[in-house]
N, C-alpha and C positions, 0 to 999 in steps of 0.2 A: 504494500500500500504506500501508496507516495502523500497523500494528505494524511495530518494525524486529525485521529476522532476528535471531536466535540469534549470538551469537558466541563464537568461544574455539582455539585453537590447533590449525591441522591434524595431521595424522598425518604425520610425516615420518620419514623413518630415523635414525637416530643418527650424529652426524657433525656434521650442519647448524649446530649450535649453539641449534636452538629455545630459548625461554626455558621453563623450567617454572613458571612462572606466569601468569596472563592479564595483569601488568602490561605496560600498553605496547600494549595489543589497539587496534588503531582501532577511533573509532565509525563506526557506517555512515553519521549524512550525512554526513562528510569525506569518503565511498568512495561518498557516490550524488551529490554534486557534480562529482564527478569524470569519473561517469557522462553527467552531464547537460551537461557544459562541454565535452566533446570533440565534435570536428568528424569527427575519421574512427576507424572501429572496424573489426577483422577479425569474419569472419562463419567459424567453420567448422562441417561436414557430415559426412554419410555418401554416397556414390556407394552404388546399390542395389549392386555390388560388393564392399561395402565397403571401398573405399581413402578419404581421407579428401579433403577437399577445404576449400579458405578461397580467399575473395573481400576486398577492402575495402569497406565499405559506410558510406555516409549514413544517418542515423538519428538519432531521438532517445529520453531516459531521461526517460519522465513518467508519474510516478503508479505508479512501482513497477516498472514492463515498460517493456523496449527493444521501439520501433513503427517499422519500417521500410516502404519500398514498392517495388514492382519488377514486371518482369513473370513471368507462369507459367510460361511458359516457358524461364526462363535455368535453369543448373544445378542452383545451390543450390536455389531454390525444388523443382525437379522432386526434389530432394532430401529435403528437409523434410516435401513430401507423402507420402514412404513410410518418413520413419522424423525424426521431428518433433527428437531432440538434436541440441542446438548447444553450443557453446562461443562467446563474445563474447569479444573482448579489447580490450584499448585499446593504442595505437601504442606505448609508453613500456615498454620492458623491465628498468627501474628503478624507476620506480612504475606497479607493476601493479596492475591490476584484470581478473580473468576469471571471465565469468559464466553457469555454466552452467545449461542449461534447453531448454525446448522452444517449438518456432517451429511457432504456427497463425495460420491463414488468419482474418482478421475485416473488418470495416467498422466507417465511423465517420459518426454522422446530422450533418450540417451544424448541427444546432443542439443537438449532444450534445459528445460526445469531436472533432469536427471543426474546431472554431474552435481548441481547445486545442494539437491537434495542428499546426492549421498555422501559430497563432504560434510554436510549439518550432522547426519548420520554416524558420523564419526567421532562424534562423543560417545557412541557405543560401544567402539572399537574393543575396549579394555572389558567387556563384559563377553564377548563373543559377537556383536552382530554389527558386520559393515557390510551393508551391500552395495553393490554398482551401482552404475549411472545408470544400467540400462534394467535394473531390477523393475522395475515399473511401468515398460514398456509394450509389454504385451495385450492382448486383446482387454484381458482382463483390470491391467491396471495393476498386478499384482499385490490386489488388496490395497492398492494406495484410497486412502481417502482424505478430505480436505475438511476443515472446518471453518466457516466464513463466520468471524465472528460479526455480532450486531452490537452488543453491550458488554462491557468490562468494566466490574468494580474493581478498587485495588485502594489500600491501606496499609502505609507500614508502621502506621503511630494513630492507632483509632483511639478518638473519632477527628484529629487537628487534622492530617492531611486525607478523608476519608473524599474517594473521587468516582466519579462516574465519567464512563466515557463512552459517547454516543456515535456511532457509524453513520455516514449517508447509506445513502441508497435506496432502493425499491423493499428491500426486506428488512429494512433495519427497522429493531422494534418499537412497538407504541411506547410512552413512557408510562410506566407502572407508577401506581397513585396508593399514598399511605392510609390507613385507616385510622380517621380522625378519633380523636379519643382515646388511642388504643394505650393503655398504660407500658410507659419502660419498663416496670419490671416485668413484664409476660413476655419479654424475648430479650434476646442474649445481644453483648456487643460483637459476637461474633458471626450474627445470622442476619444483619439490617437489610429492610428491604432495599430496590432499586430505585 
């Protein structure tokens, strides 16, 4: 992504302490390095049931979208095929970062988005898994999948620098709206809404 998202203060209840003002807002590359330097991130879903489901997952943050791979088979995927939202997180419930958006199915040409990908991929290296440039290639896609995100919160001192960060486009999402009244203590500072 070559513009960075919108930012500015999510909607949360009264209570939290939000700042009313945007000082103190993080920029986004300090929240997309963040993105790009972690090694393990949560993946969650929809069951066609709708109960929800989360995986940890391998991956990487380039060029704007979390690019993961796997097969079509395991859950989340069989997921994401009949209802594409996700939530991304990252392991740290102090400095957060979560990213939400939708996961589709693509490939990647060995002498396009493929060499890119599989040097990102190489913070793997030391664990067993570097694939080629041309891993992604085939009809299939070799399980590559993308996540477009729409919304990203991130805080690494809640609630002073606590930030929302809003994507253009045609699918980026409505802004979710707090429920007035709703007393601080019935939720955590670790679960604020968007």
């Amino acid at each position: 992504m070559d513009v960075a998202p919108a930012a500015d203060r999510p909607a949360l209840p009264e209570g939290y302490g939000l700042p009313a003002s945007t000082e103190g807002l993080l920029d986004w590359a300090t929240v997309e390095e963040r993105l790009r330097a972690a090694r393990h991130y949560w993946l969650s879903s929809v069951r066609p049931d709708g109960r929800p489901h989360s995986v940890p997952r391998w991956g990487v943050w380039l060029e704007g979208r979390f690019w993961y791979d796997g097969a079509p088979t395991t859950r989340h995927t069989r997921n994401v095929e009949r209802n594409p939202a996700v939530t991304l997180t990252l392991e740290s419930g102090t400095e957060v970062v979560i990213v939400e958006g939708e996961s589709q199915a693509t490939r990647a040409d060995p002498d396009g988005l493929g060499p890119r990908l599989a040097e990102a991929f190489g913070k793997y290296a030391g664990a067993g898994y570097s694939p080629d440039a041309d891993s992604w290639s085939g009809d299939d896609g070799g399980g590559l999948r993308v996540i477009t995100p729409h919304l990203v919160l991130a805080w690494f001192d809640f609630p002073t620098d606590c930030t929302r960060f809003r994507f253009a486009g045609p699918a980026a999402s409505p802004e979710p709206t707090s429920s007035p009244g709703s007393p601080a203590s019935a939720a955590s500072p670790a679960s604020p809404e968007a």
